[in-house]
One Martini backbone bead per residue (centre of mass of N, CA, C, O) as a GRO file, in nm:
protein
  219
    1UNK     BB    1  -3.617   2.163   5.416
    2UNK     BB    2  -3.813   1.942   5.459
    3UNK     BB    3  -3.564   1.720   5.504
    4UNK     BB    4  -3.464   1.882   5.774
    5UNK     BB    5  -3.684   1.857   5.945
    6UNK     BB    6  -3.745   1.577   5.947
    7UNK     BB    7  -3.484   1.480   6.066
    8UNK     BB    8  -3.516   1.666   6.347
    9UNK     BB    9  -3.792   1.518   6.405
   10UNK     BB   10  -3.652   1.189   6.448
   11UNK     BB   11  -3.408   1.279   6.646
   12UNK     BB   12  -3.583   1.409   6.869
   13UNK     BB   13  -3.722   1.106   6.864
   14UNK     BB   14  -3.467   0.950   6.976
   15UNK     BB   15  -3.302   1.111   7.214
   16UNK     BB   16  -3.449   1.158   7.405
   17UNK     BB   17  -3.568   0.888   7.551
   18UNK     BB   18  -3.265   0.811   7.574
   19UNK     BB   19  -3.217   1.002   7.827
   20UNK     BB   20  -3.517   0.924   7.956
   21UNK     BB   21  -3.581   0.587   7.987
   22UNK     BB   22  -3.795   0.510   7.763
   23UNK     BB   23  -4.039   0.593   7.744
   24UNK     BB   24  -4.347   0.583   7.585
   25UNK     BB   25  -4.458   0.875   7.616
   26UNK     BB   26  -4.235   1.020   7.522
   27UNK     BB   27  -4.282   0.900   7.206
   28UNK     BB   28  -4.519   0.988   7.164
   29UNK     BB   29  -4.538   1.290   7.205
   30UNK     BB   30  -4.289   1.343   6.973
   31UNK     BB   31  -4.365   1.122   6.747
   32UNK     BB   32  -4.641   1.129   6.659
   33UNK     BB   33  -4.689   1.431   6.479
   34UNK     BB   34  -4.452   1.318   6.261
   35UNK     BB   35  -4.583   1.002   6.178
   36UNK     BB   36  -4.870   0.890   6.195
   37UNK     BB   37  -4.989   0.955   5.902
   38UNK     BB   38  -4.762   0.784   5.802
   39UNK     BB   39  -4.762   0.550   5.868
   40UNK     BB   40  -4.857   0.191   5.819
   41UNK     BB   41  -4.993   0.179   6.077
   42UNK     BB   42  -5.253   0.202   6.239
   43UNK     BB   43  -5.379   0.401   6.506
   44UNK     BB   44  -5.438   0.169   6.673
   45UNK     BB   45  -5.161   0.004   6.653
   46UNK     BB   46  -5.007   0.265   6.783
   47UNK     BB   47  -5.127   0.231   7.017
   48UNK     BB   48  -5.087  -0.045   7.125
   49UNK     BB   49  -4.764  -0.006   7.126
   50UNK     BB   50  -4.766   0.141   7.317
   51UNK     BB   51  -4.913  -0.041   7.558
   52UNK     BB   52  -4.701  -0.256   7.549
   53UNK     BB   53  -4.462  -0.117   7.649
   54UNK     BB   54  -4.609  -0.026   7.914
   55UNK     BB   55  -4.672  -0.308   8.043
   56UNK     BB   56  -4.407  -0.447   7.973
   57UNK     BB   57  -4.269  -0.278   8.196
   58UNK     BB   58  -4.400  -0.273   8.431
   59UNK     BB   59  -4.409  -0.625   8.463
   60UNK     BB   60  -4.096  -0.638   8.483
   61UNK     BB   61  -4.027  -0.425   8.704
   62UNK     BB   62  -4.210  -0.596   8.918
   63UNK     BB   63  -4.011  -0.874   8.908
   64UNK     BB   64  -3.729  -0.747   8.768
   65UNK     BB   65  -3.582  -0.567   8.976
   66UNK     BB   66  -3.251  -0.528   8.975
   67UNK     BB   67  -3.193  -0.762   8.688
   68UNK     BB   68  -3.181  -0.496   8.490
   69UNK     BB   69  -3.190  -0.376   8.143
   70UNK     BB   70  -3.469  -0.255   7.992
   71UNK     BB   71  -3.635  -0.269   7.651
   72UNK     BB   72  -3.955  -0.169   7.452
   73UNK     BB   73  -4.033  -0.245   7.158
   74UNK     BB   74  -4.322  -0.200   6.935
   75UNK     BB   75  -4.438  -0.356   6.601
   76UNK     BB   76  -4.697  -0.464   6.514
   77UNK     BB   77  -4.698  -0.637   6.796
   78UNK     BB   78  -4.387  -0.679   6.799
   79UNK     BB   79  -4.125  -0.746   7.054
   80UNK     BB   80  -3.821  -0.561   7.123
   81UNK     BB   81  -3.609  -0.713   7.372
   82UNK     BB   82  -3.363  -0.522   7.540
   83UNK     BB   83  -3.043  -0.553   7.690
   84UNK     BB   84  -2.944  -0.634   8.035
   85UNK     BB   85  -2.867  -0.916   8.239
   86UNK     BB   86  -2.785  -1.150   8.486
   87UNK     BB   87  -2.930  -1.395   8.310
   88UNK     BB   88  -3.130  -1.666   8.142
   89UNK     BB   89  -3.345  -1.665   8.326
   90UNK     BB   90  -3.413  -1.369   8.319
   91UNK     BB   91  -3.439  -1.355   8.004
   92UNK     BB   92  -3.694  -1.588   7.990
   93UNK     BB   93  -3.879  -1.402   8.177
   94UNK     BB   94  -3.911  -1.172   8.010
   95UNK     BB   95  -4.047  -1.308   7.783
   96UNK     BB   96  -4.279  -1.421   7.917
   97UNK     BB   97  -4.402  -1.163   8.018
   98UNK     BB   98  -4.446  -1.049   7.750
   99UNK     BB   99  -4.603  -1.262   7.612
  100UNK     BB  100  -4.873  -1.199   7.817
  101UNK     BB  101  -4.924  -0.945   7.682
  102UNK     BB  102  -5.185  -0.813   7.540
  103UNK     BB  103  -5.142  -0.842   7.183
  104UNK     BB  104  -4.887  -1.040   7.176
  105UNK     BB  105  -4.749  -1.150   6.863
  106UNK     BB  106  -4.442  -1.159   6.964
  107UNK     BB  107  -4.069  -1.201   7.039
  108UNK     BB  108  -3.790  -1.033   7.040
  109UNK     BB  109  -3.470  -1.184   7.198
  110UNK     BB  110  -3.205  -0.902   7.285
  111UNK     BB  111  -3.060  -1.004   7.498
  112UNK     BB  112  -2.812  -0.982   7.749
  113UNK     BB  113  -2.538  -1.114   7.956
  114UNK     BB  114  -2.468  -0.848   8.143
  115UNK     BB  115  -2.367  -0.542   8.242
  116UNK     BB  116  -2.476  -0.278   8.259
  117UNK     BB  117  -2.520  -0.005   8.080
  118UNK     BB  118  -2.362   0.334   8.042
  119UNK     BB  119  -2.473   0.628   7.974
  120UNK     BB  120  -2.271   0.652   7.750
  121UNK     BB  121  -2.382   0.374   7.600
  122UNK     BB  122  -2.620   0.513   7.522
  123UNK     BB  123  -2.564   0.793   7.405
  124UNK     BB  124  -2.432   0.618   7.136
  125UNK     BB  125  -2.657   0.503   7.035
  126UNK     BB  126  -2.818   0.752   6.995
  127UNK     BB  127  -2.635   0.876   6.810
  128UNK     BB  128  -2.681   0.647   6.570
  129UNK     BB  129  -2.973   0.671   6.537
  130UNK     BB  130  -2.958   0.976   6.412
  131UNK     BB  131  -2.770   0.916   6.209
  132UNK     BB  132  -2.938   0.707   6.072
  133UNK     BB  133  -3.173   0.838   6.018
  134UNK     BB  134  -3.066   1.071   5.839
  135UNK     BB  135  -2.921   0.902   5.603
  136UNK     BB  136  -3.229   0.835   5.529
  137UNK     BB  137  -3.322   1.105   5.427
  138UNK     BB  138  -3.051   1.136   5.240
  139UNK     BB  139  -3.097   0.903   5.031
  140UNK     BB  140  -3.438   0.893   4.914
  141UNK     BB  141  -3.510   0.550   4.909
  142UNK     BB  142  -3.706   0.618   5.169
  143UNK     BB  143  -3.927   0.660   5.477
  144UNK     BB  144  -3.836   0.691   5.771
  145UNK     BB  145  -4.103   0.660   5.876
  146UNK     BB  146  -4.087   0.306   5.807
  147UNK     BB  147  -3.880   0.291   6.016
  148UNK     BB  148  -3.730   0.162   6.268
  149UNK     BB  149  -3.461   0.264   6.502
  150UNK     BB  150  -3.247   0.022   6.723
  151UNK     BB  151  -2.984   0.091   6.965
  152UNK     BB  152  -2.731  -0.180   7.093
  153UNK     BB  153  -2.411  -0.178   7.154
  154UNK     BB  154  -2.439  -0.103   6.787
  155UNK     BB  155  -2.680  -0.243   6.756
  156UNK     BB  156  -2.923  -0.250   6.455
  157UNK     BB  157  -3.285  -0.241   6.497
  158UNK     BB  158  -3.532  -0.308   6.242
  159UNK     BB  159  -3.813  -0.187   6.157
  160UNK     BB  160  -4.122  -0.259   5.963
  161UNK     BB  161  -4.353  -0.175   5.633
  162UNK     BB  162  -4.189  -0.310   5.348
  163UNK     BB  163  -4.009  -0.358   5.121
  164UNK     BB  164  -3.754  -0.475   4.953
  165UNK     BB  165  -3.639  -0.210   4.874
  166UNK     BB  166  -3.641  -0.066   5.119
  167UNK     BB  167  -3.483  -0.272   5.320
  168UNK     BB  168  -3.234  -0.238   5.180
  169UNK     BB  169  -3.184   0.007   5.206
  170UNK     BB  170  -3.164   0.034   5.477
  171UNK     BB  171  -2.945  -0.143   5.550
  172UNK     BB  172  -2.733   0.030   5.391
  173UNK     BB  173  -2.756   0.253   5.564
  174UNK     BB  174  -2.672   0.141   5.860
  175UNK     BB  175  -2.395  -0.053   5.775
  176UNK     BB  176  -2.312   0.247   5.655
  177UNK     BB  177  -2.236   0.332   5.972
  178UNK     BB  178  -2.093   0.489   6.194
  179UNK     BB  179  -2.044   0.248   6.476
  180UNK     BB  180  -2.184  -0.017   6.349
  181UNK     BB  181  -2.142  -0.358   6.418
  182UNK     BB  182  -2.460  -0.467   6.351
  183UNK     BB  183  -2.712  -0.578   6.189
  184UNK     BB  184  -3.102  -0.624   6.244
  185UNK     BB  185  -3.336  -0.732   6.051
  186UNK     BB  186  -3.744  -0.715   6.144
  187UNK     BB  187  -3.872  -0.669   5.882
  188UNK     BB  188  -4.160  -0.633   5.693
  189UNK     BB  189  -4.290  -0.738   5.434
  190UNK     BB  190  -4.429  -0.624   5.147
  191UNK     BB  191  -4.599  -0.527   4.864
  192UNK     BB  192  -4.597  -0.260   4.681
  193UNK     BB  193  -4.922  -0.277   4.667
  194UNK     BB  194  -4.963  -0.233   4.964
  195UNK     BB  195  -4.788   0.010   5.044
  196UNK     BB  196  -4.981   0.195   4.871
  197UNK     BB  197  -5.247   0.090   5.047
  198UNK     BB  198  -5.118   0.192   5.333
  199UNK     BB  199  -5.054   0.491   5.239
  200UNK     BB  200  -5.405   0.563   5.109
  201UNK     BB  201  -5.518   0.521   5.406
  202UNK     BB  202  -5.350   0.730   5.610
  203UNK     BB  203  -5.391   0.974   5.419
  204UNK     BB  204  -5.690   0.979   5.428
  205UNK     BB  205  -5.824   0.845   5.709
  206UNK     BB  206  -5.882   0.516   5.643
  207UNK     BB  207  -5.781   0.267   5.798
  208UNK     BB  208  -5.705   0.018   5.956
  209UNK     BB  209  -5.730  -0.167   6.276
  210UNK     BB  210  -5.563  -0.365   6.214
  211UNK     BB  211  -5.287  -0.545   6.174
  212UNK     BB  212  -5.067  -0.554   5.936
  213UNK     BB  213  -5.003  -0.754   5.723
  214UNK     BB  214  -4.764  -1.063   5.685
  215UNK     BB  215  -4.557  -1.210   5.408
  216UNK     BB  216  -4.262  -1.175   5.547
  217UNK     BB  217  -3.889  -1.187   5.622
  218UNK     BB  218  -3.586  -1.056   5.672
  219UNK     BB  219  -3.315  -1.252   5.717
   0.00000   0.00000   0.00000
């Protein structure tokens, strides 16, 4: 009952906002109650990656409006910047911007150039994306609240602080996901121990302030 609980509402904070623009504002909203105190960043951490998602589409908003579909990620201040521009200059561009936005340590851009997705092509992506949430649930092998998970035209990207065990369990889950074209894992490794230790600071309600270390990257 409790696993299918949590399935329901990583669901519902997954496809809700994807069918209503992305807003950081509404996952906030409805995915805070449901992860805040298990996730493994600081609540401070949490709260900046909203304000750095909102930030960062203002900022490309007001320079490069009707020049692209943008979608903006941050976790644990690195900003996973997704969807379709009209050239190279305009994906340079978005990613300076990002780039310049207070507080962010890094940006992956998997921007595409070619012309933008269509609500169609968006709400299977959300689709996938609860699909994979749902199957981490059911694997039982990691917490799907330690993963983020973000779909663009099929592929997957993964985010989260995890250990290395956590992260292959997340990779085959998402490739073995009906839908999913490739996955991209961009999850931050920890060993084992730091993983408890920012479990039992998390659930003691004592974590630390700053972003967590970052020891590894899945390649």
């Amino acid at each position: 009952m409790r696993k299918n609980l949590l399935a329901a509402l990583l669901i519902g904070a997954t496809v809700l906002p994807a069918l209503q623009g992305c807003f950081p504002a509404v996952v906030a909203g409805v995915g805070t109650g449901v992860s805040a105190t298990l996730d493994r960043r600081s609540l401070g951490t949490q709260t900046e990656d909203e304000s750095i998602e909102w930030k960062a589409g203002s900022r490309v908003g007001d320079k490069l409006k009707d020049r692209g579909h943008f979608n903006f990620t941050s976790y644990n201040r690195k900003v996973l910047l997704t969807g379709e521009v009209a050239s190279e200059d305009v994906k340079a561009e978005a990613e300076r911007i990002v780039t310049g936005v207070p507080n962010v340590l890094g940006v992956h851009n998997e921007l595409v150039v070619g012309p933008s997705s269509s609500f169609t092509d968006r709400s299977n992506d959300a689709f996938i994306t609860s699909k994979v949430k749902s199957r981490s649930v059911d694997s039982g092998k990691f917490n799907p609240v330690h993963v983020k998970v973000v779909t663009e035209a099929g592929t997957v990207f993964l985010l989260g602080l995890v250990t290395q065990a956590e992260a292959d369990s997340a990779i085959n889950v998402a490739r073995t996901t009906a839908g999913v074209k490739k996955v991209v894992p961009l999850m931050e490794i920890i060993t084992p121990a730091k993983a408890r230790e920012l479990d039992v600071a998390q659930s003691s309600g004592n974590p630390s302030s700053g972003p967590a270390p970052v020891e590894s990257k899945t390649p």
